[in-house]
C-alpha positions as CSV (number, residue, x, y, z in Angstrom):
1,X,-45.7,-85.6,1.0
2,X,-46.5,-82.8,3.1
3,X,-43.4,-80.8,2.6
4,X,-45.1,-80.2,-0.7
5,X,-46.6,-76.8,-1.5
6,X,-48.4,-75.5,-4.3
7,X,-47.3,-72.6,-6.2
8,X,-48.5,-70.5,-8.7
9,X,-45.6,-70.2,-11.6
10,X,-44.3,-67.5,-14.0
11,X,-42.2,-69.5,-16.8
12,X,-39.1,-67.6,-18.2
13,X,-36.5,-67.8,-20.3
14,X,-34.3,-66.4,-17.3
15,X,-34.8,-67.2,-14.0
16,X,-33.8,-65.7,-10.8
17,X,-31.8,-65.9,-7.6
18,X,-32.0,-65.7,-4.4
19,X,-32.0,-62.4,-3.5
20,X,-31.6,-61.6,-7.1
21,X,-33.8,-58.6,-9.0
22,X,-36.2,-59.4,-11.2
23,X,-37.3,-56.4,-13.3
24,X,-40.6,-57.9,-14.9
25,X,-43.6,-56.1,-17.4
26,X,-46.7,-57.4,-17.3
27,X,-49.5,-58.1,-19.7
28,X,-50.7,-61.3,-20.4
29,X,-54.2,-61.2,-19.2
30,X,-53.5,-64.3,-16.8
31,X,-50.7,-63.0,-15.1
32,X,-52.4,-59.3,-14.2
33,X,-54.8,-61.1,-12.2
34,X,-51.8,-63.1,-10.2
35,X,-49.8,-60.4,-9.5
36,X,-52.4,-58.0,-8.2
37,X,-53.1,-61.1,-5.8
38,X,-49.7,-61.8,-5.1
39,X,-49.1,-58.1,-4.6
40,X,-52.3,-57.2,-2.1
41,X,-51.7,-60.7,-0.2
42,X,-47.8,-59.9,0.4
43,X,-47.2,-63.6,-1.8
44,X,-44.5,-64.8,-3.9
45,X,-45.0,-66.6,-6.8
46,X,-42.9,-68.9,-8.2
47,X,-40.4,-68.5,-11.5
48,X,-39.7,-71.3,-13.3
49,X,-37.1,-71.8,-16.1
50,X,-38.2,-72.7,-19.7
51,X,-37.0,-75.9,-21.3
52,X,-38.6,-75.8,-24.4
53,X,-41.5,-73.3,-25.4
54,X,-43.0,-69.9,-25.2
55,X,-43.0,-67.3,-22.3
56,X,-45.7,-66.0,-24.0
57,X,-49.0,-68.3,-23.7
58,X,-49.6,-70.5,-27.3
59,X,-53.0,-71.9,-27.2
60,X,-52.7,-75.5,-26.5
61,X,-48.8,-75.5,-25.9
62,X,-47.6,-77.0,-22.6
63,X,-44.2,-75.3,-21.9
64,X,-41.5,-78.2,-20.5
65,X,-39.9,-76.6,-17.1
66,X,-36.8,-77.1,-15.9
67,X,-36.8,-78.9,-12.4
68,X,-35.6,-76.4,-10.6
69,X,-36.5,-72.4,-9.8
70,X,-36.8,-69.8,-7.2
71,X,-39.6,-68.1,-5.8
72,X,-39.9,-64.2,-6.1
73,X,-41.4,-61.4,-4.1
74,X,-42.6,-58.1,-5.5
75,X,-40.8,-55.4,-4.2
76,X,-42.1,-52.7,-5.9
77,X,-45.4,-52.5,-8.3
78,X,-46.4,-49.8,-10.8
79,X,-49.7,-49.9,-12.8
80,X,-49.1,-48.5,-15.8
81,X,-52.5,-49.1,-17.4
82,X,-55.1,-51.0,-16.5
83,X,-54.2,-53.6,-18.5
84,X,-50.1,-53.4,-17.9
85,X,-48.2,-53.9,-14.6
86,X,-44.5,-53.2,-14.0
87,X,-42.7,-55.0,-11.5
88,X,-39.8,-55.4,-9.4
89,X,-39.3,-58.7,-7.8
90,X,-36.8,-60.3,-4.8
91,X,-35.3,-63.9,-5.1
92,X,-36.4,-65.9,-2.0
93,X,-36.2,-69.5,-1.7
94,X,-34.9,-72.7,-4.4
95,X,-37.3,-74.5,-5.0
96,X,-37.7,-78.6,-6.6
97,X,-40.5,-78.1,-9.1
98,X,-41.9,-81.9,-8.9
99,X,-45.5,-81.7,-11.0
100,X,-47.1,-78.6,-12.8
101,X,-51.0,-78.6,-13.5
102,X,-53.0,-75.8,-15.1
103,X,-54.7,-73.5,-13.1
104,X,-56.9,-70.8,-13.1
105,X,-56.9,-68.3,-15.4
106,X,-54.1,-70.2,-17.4
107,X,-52.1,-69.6,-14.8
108,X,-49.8,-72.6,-14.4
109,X,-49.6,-74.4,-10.7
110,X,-46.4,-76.3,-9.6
111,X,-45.7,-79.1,-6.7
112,X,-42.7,-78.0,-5.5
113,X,-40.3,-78.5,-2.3
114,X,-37.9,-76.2,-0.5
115,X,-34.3,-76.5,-1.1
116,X,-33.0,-74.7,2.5
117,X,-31.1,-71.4,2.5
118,X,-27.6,-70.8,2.2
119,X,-25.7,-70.8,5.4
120,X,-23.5,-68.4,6.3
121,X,-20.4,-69.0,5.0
122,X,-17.2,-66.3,4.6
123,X,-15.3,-65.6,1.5
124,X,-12.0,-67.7,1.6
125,X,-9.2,-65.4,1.0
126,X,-8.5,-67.3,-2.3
127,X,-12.1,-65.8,-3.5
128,X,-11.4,-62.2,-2.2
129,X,-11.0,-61.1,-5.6
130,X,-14.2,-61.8,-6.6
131,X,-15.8,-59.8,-3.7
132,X,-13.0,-56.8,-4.5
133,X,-14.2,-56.5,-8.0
134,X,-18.1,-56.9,-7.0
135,X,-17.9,-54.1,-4.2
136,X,-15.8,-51.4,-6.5
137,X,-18.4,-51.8,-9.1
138,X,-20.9,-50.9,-5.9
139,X,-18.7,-48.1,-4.8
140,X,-18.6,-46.6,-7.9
141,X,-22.6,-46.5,-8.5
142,X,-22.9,-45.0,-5.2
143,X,-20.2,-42.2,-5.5
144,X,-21.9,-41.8,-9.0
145,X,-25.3,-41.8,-7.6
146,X,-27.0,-44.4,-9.6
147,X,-26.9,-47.1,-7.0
148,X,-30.6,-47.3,-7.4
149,X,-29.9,-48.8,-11.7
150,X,-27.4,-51.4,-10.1
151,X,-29.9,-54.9,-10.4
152,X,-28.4,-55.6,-6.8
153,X,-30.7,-54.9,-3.4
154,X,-28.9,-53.8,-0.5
155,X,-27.8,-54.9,1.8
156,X,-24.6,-55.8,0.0
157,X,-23.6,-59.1,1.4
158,X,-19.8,-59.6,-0.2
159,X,-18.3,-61.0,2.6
160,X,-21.0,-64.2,1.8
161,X,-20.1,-67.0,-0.3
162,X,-24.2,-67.9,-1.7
163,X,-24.8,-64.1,-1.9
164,X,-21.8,-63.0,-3.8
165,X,-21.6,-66.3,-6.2
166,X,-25.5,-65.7,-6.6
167,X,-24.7,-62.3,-8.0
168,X,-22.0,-63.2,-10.5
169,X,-24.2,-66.2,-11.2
170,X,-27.2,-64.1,-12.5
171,X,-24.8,-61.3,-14.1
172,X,-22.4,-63.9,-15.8
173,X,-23.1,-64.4,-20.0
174,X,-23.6,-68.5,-19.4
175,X,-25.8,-71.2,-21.0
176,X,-29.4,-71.1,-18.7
177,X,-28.0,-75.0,-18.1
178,X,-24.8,-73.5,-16.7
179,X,-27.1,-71.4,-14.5
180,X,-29.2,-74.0,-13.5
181,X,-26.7,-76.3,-12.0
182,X,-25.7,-73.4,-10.2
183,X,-28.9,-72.3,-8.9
184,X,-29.1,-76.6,-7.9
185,X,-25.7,-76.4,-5.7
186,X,-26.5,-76.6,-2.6
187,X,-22.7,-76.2,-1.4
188,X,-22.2,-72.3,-1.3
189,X,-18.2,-72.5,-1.6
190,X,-18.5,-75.1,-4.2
191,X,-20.8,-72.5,-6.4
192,X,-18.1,-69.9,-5.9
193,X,-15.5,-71.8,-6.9
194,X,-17.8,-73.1,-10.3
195,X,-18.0,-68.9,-10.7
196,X,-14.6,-68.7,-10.6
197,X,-14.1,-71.6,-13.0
198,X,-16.2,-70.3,-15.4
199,X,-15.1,-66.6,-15.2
């Protein structure tokens, strides 16, 4: 079992992508803690997908996780007040979430494995359109100047099959479910294709 690591975990309705943004406000008392940690040490943490409960802690509630998530790195970090963070977090790796204990602070800990990076893989010509339509919609917040409220980080990877169906993925108006199988396929050209399915 030693490709097994454990994580700490931020349960949300939402998850996240690799190299997805993850705007994220923080308050909960058992979170501040773990992000000025994460944040000083240069350590991700790891965002897990609701199945059935609160984001919000309920005293005695264990929230049921989906299987599957992705680990996030804060980019950027403003303390707002003492007691309230905002954040700005990078998708890293998938992850298999396999066990989840409580921690400390309330802070929930996950058994998890790494589900390997995409490999490089070009856009088939029959998914150019996909890529078009992504990099005009980038064009145009540049020439407008307000690249910087596009949820996308540079650098603009369109001419990848995981980065550009991870990006219609997280943008797309689908079922969590829909998401998560996603997020699970392992195949890069297969999860463009499922985009294009579904669009």
């Amino acid at each position: 079992m030693s490709d097994h690591h454990t994580v700490p975990l931020f349960p949300l309705s939402q998850g996240l992508f690799p190299d997805g943004m993850l705007p994220l406000q923080i308050f909960e008392v058992r979170y501040l803690d773990l992000i000025k940690r994460c944040h000083q040490q240069q350590l991700p943490f790891g965002v897990a997908w609701i199945k059935q409960g609160s984001e919000v802690q309920v005293p005695g509630e264990v929230p049921a996780l989906h299987s599957l998530g992705c680990m996030a790195h804060i980019r950027e970090m403003e303390q707002v007040q003492p007691t309230f963070f905002r954040i700005v977090c990078q998708g890293g790796l998938r992850f298999q979430l396999h066990d989840v204990q409580p921690g400390p602070f309330g802070v929930w800990q996950g058994s998890v494995s790494y589900l390997p990076q995409d490999h490089e893989l070009e856009v088939p010509a029959a998914m150019q359109p996909y890529a078009d339509r992504l990099g005009k919609v980038i064009a145009k917040a540049q020439q407008q100047g307000v690249i910087d409220r596009l949820p996308i980080f540079p650098p603009y990877h369109l001419d990848q099959c995981g980065w550009l169906a991870n990006r219609y993925a997280e943008a797309m108006p689908i079922k969590a479910e829909i998401k998560l199988q996603l997020l699970g396929e392992l195949d890069p050209l297969k999860r463009l294709e499922e985009i294009a399915r579904l669009s």
